[in-house]
C-alpha positions in Angstrom: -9.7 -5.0 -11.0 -6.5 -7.1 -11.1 -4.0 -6.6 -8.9 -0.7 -4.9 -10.0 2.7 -6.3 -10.2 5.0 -2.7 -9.4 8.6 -3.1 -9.9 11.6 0.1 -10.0 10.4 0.6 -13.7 7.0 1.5 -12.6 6.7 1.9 -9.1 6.9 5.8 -9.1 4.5 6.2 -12.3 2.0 4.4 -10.8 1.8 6.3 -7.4 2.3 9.8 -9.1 -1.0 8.9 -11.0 -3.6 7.4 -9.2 -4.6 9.1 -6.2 -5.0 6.0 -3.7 -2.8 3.1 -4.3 -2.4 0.0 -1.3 0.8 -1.6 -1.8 1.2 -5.2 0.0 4.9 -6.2 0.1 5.0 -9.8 0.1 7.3 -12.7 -1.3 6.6 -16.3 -2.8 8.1 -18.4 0.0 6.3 -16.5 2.5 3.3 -18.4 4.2 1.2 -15.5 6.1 1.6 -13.6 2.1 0.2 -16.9 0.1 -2.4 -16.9 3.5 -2.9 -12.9 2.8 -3.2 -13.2 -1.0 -7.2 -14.1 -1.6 -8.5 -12.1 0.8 -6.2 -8.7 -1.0 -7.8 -10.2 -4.3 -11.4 -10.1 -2.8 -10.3 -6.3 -1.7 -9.6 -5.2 -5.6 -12.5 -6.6 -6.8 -14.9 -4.8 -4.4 -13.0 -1.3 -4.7 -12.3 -0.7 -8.6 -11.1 3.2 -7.4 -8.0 1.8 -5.8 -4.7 0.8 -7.3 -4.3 -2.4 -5.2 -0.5 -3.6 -5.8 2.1 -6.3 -4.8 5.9 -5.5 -4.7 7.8 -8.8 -4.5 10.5 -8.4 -2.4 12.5 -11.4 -3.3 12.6 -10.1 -6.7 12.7 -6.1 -6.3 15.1 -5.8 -3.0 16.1 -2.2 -4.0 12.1 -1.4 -3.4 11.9 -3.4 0.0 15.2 -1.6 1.3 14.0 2.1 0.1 10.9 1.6 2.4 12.9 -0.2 5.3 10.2 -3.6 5.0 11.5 -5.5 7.7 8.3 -8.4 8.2 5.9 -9.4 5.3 3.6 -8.9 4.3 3.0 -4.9 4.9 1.0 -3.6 3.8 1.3 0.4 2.7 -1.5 2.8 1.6 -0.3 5.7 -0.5 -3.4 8.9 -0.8 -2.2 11.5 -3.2 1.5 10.6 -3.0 1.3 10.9 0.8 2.5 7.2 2.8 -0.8 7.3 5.0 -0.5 3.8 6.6 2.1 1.1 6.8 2.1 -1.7 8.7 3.5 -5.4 8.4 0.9 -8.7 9.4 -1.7 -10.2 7.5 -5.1 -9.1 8.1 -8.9 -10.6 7.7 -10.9 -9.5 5.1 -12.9 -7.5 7.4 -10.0 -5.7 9.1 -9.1 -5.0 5.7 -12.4 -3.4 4.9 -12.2 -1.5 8.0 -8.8 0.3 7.0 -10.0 0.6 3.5 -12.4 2.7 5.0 -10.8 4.5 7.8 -7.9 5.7 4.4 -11.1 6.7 1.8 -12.3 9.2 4.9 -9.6 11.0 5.5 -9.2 14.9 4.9 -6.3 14.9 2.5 -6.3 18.6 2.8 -5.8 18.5 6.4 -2.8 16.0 6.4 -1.2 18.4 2.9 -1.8 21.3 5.4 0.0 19.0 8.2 2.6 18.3 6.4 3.2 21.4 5.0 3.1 23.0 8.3 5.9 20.4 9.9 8.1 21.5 6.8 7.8 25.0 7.8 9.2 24.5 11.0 12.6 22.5 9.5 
């Protein structure tokens, strides 16, 4: 599956509709990215039930600043419009397989219940 260019225009479509959508924030001039950027490929070709994405925060800073991305790349794994994971550094394709896996297994009723219970208590 090719990997997904989001911008403001269609940044909150595109997590509102798929269900699990990784996010790597990333920018042209950036080495670990360009380093990063074959084995996130690899990734989108193996799992075809993911959104995999790239927000390029050169060219959509309003996106970069709205999620505080400090380092790139990060890397940010939405599950039904929840942020589950986000984390800056490049990883191996292994490690990358690994988180893919720990974010499929999760209870997503469990963390709506979590959260619903934390906004309970505001």
């Amino acid at each position: 599956m090719a990997v997904l260019e989001l911008n403001e225009q269609n940044f909150e479509e595109t997590i509102l509709n798929n269900d699990f959508v990784i996010i790597d924030f990333w920018a042209p001039w950036c080495g670990p990215c360009r380093g990063f950027a074959p084995v996130y490929d690899a990734a989108s070709e193996k799992h075809e039930n993911i959104v995999f994405s790239k927000v390029n925060t050169q060219d959509e800073q309003a996106l970069a600043g709205h999620f505080q991305i400090r380092s790139i790349p990060t890397l940010m794994i939405f599950r039904e419009k929840v942020i589950i994971y986000s984390q800056p550094g490049a990883m191996q394709a292994s490690q990358l397989d690994e988180l893919i896996a720990q974010a499929s297994g999760l209870d997503m009723a469990q963390v709506h219940a979590e959260i619903a219970a934390e906004a309970e208590k505001s």
